[in-house]
LUMSE-267166 format. One record per residue (C-alpha): residue in one letter; x negated, y negated, z negated; residue number from 1. Coordinates in Angstrom, 2 decimals. Layout:
LUMSE-267166
<lokol res="A" c1="X" c2="Y" c3="Z" n="NUM"/>
...
end
This chain:
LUMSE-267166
<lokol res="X" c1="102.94" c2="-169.95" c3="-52.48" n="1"/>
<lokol res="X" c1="102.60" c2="-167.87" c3="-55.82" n="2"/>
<lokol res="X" c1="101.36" c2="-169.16" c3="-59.26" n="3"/>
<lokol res="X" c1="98.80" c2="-166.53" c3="-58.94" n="4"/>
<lokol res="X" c1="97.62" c2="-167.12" c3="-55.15" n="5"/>
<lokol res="X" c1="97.55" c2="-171.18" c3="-56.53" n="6"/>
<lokol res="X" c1="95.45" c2="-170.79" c3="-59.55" n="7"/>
<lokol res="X" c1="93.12" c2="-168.83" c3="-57.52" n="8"/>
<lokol res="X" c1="94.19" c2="-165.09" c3="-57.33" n="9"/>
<lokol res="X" c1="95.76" c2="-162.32" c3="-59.54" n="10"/>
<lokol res="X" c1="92.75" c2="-161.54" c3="-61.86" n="11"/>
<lokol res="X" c1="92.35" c2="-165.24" c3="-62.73" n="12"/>
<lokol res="X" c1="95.82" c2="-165.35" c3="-63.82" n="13"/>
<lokol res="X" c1="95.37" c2="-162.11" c3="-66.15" n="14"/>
<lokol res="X" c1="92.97" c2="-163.70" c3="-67.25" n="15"/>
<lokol res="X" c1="94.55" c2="-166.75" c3="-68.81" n="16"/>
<lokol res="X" c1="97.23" c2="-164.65" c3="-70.06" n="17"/>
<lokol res="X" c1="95.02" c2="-162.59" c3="-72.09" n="18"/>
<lokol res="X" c1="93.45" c2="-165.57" c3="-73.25" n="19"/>
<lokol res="X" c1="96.42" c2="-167.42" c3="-74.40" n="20"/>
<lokol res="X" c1="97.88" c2="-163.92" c3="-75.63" n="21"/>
<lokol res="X" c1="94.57" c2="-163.91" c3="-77.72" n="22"/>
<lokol res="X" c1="94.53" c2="-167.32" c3="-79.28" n="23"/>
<lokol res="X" c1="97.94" c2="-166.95" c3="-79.92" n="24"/>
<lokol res="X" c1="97.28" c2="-163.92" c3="-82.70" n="25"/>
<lokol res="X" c1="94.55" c2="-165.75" c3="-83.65" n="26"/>
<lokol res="X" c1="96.49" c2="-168.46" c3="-84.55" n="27"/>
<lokol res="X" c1="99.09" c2="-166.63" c3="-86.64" n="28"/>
<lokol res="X" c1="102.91" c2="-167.02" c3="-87.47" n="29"/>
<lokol res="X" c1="102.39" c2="-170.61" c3="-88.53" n="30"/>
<lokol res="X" c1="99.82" c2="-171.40" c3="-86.23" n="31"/>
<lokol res="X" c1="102.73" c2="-170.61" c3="-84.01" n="32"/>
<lokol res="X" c1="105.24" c2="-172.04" c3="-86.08" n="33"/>
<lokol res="X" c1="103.08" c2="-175.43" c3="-85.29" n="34"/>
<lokol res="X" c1="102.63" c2="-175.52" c3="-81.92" n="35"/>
<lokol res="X" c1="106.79" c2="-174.60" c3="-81.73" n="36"/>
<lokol res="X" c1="107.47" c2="-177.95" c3="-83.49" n="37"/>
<lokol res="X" c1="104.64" c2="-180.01" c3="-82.21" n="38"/>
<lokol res="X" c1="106.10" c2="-179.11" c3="-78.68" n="39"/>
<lokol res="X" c1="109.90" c2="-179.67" c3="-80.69" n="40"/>
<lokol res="X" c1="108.54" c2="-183.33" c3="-81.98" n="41"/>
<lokol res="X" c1="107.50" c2="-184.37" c3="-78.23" n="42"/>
<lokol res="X" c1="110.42" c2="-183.20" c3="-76.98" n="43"/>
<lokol res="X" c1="112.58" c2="-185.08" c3="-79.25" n="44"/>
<lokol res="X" c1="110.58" c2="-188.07" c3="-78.79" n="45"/>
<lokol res="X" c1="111.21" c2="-187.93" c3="-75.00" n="46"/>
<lokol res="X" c1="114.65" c2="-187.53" c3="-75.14" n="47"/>
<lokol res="X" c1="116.41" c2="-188.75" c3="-78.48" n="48"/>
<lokol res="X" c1="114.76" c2="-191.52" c3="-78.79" n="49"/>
<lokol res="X" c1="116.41" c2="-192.77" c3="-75.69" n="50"/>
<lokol res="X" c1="119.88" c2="-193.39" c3="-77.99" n="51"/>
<lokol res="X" c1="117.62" c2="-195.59" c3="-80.38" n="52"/>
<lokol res="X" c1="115.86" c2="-197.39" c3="-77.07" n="53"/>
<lokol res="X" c1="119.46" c2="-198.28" c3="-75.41" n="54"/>
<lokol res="X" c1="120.66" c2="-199.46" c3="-78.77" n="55"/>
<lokol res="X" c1="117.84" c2="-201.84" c3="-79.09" n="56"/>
<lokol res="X" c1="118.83" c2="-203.29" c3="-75.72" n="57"/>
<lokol res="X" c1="122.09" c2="-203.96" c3="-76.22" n="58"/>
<lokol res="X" c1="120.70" c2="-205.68" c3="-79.95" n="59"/>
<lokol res="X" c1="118.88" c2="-208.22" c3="-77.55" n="60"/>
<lokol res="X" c1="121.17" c2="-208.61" c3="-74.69" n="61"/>
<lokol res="X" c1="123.77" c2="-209.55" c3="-77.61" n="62"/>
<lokol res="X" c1="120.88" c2="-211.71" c3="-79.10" n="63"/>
<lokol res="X" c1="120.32" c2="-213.86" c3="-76.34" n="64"/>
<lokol res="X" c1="124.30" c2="-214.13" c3="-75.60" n="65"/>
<lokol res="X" c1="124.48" c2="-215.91" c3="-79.28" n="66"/>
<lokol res="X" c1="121.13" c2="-217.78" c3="-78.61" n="67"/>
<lokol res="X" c1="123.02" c2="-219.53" c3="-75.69" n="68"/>
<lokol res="X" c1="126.10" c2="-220.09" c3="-77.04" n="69"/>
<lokol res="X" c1="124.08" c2="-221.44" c3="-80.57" n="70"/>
<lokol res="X" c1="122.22" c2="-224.10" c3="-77.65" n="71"/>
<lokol res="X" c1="126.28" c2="-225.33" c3="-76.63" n="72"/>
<lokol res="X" c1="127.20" c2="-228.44" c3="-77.68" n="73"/>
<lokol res="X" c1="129.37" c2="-228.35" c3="-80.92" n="74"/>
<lokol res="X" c1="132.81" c2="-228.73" c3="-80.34" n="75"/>
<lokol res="X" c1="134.55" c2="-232.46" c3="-80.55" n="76"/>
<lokol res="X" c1="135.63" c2="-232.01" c3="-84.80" n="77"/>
<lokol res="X" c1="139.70" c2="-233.26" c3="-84.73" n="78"/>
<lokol res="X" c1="139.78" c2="-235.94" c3="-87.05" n="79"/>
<lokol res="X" c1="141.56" c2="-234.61" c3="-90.66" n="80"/>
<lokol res="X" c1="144.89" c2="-237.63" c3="-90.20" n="81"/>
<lokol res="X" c1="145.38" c2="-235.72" c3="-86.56" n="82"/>
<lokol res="X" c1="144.93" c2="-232.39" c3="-88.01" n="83"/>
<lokol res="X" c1="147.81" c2="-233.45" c3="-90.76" n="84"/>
<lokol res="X" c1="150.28" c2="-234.68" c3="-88.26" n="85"/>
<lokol res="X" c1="149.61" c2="-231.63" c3="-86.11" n="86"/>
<lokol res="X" c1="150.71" c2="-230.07" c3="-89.45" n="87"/>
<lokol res="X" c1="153.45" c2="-231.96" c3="-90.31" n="88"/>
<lokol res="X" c1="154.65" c2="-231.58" c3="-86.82" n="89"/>
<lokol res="X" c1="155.17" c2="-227.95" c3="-86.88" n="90"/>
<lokol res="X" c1="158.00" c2="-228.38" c3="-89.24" n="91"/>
<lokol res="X" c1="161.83" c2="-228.68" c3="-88.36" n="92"/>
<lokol res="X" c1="163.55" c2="-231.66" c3="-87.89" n="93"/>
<lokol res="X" c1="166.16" c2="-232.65" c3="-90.66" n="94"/>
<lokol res="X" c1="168.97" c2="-232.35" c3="-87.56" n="95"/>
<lokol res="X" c1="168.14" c2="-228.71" c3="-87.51" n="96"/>
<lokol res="X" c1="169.02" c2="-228.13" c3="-91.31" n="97"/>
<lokol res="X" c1="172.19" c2="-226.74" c3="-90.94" n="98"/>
<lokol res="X" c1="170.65" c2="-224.30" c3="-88.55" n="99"/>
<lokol res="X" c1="168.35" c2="-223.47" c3="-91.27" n="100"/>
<lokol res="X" c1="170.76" c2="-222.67" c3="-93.89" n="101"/>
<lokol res="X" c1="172.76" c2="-220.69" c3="-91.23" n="102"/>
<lokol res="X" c1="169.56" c2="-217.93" c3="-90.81" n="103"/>
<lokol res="X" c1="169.08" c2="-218.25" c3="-94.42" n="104"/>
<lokol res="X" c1="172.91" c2="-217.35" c3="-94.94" n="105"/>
<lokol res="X" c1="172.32" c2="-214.66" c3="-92.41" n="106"/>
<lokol res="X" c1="169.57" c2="-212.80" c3="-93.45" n="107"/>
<lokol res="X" c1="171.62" c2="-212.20" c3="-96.87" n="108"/>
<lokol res="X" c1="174.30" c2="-211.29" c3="-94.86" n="109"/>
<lokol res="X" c1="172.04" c2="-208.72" c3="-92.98" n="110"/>
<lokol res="X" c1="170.63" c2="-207.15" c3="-96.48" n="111"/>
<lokol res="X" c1="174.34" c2="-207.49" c3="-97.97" n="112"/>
<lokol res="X" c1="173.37" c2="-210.00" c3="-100.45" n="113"/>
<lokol res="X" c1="176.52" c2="-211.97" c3="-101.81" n="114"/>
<lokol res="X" c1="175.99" c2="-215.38" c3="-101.79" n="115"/>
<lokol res="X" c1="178.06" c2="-218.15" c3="-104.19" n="116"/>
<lokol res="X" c1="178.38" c2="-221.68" c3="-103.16" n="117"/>
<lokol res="X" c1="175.12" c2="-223.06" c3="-103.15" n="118"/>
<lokol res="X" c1="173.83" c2="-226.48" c3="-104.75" n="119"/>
<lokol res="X" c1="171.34" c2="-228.71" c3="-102.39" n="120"/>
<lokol res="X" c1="169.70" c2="-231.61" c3="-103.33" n="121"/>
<lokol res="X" c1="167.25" c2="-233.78" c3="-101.37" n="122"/>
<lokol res="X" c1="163.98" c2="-235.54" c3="-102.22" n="123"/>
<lokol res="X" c1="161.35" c2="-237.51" c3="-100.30" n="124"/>
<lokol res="X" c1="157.72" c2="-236.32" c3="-100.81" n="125"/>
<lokol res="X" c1="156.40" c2="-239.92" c3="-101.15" n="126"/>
<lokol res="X" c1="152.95" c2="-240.45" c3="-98.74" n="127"/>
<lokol res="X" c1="154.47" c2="-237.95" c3="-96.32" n="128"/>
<lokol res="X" c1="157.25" c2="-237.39" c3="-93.46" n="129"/>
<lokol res="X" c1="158.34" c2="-234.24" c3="-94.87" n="130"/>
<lokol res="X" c1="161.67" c2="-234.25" c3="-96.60" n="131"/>
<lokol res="X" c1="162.41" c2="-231.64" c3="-99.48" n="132"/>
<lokol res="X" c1="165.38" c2="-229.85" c3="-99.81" n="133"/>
<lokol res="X" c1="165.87" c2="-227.75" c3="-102.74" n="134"/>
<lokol res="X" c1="168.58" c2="-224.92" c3="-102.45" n="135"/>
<lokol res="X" c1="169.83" c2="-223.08" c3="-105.06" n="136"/>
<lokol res="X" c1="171.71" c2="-220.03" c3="-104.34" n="137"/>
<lokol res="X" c1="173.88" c2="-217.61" c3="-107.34" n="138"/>
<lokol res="X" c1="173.25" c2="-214.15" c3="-105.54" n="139"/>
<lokol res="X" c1="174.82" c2="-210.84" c3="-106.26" n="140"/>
<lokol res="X" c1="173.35" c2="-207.36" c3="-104.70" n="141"/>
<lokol res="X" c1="171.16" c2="-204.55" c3="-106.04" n="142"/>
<lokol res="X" c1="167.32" c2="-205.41" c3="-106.68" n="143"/>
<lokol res="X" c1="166.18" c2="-203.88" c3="-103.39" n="144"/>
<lokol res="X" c1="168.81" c2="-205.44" c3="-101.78" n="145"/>
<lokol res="X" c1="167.65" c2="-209.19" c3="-103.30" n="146"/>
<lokol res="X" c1="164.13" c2="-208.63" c3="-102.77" n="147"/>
<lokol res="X" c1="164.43" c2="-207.66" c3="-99.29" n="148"/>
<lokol res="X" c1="166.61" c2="-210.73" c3="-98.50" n="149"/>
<lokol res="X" c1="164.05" c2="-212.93" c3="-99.97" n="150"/>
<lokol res="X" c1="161.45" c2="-211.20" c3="-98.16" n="151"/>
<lokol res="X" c1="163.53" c2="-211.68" c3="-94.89" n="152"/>
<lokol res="X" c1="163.81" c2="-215.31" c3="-95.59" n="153"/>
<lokol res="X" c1="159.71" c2="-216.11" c3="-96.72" n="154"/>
<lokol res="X" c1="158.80" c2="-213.63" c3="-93.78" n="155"/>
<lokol res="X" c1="160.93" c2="-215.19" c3="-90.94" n="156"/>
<lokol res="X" c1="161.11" c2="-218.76" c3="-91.73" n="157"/>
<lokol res="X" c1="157.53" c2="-220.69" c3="-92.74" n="158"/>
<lokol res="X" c1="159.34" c2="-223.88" c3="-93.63" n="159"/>
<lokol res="X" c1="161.05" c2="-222.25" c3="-97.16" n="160"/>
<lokol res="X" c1="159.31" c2="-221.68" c3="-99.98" n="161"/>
<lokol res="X" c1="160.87" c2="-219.30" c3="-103.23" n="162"/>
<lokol res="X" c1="160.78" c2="-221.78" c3="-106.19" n="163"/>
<lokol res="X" c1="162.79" c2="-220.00" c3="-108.94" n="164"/>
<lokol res="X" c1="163.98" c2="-216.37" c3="-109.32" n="165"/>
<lokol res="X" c1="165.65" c2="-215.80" c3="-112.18" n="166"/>
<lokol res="X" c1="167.33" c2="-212.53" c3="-112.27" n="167"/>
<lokol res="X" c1="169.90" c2="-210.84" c3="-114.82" n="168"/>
<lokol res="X" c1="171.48" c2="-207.20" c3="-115.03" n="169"/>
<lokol res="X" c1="174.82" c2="-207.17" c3="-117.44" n="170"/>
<lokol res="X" c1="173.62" c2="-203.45" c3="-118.67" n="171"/>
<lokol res="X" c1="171.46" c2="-200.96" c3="-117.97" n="172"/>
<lokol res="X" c1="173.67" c2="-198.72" c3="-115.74" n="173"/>
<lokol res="X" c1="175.14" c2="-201.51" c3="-113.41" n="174"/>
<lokol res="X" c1="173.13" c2="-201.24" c3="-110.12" n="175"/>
<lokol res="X" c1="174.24" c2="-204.73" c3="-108.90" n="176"/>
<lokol res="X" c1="172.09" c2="-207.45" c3="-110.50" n="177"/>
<lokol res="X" c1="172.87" c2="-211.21" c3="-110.51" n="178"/>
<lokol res="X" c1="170.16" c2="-213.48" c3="-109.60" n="179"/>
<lokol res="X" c1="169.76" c2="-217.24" c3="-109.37" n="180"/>
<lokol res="X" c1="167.58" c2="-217.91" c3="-106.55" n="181"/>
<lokol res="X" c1="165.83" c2="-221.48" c3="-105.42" n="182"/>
<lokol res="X" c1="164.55" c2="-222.00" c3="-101.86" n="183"/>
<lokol res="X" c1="162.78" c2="-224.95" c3="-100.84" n="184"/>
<lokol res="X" c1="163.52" c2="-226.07" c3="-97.63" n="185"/>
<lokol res="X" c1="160.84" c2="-228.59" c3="-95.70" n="186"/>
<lokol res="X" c1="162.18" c2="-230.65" c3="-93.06" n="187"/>
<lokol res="X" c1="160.83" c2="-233.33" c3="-90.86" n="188"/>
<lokol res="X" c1="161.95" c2="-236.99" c3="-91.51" n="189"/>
<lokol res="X" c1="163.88" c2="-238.46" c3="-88.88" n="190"/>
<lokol res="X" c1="162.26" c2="-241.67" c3="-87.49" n="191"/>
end
């Protein structure tokens, strides 16, 4: 069935159209210009603010996922004395020291770093069952060379510390420099 035969024949429809086509010059350009956005503004509304509505679900969805997990019982708090032997546990056992001074030898090796005799000496943090071993190290490479190794060594190996770093160049145009370089070394206690 036609628009025309539906709204109740042809000269019914002509009329309308000459109607509308009427009010519409009475109206004007921004008479026009209005109805364009007012029918723009409920269009919008009908469809963009379907972005904003979805967003505003997924606010409360996420809302009530924290209000459940706020009504869970606290976890059991680990006592600070376990927390510090788990701590203290995570560190080497004296027996592997001369492990440790192996990678330490070998990362300088890797950067070609020379390395002199080193010096150790050993000392007891009192109140704890961590042993300190202080390693100092005469080193000869280029700068980028030195920092690298020391980089190495801090980067792959959480039980040494840098302590000192004392470094020296004999002039200006000598690209090797001569450094003096102090690792502390935390061990484990043996029983």
């Amino acid at each position: 069935m036609s628009l025309a035969a539906r709204l109740g024949g042809a000269d019914r429809v002509a009329r309308l159209r000459e109607s509308a086509g009427r009010r519409f010059r009475a109206l004007g350009p921004v008479g026009v210009a209005g109805i364009t956005l007012a029918l723009f503004a409920v269009s919008f509304d009908l469809s963009g603010n379907r972005a904003l509505l979805d967003e505003a679900e997924g606010l409360q969805q996420e809302t009530r996922a924290l209000h459940r997990r706020l009504r869970q019982p606290a976890p059991v708090a680990v006592p600070e004395r376990r927390q510090l032997e788990h701590f203290h546990a995570g560190f080497p056992e004296a027996a592997a020291l001369s492990g440790l001074l192996e990678r330490v030898h070998g990362h300088a090796l890797a950067r070609g770093v020379e390395v002199d005799k080193a010096e150790y000496r050993s000392a007891v943090d009192a109140g704890s069952p961590l042993e300190r071993i202080s390693l100092e190290l005469p080193a000869r490479a280029p700068y980028g060379a030195l920092r690298a190794w020391i980089g190495d060594v801090l980067a792959g190996m959480p039980e040494v510390a840098l302590e000192h770093l004392a470094l020296q160049r004999p002039a200006i145009d000598v690209a090797v420099v001569e450094a003096r370089v102090r690792f502390v070394i935390f061990v484990r206690r043996g029983p």
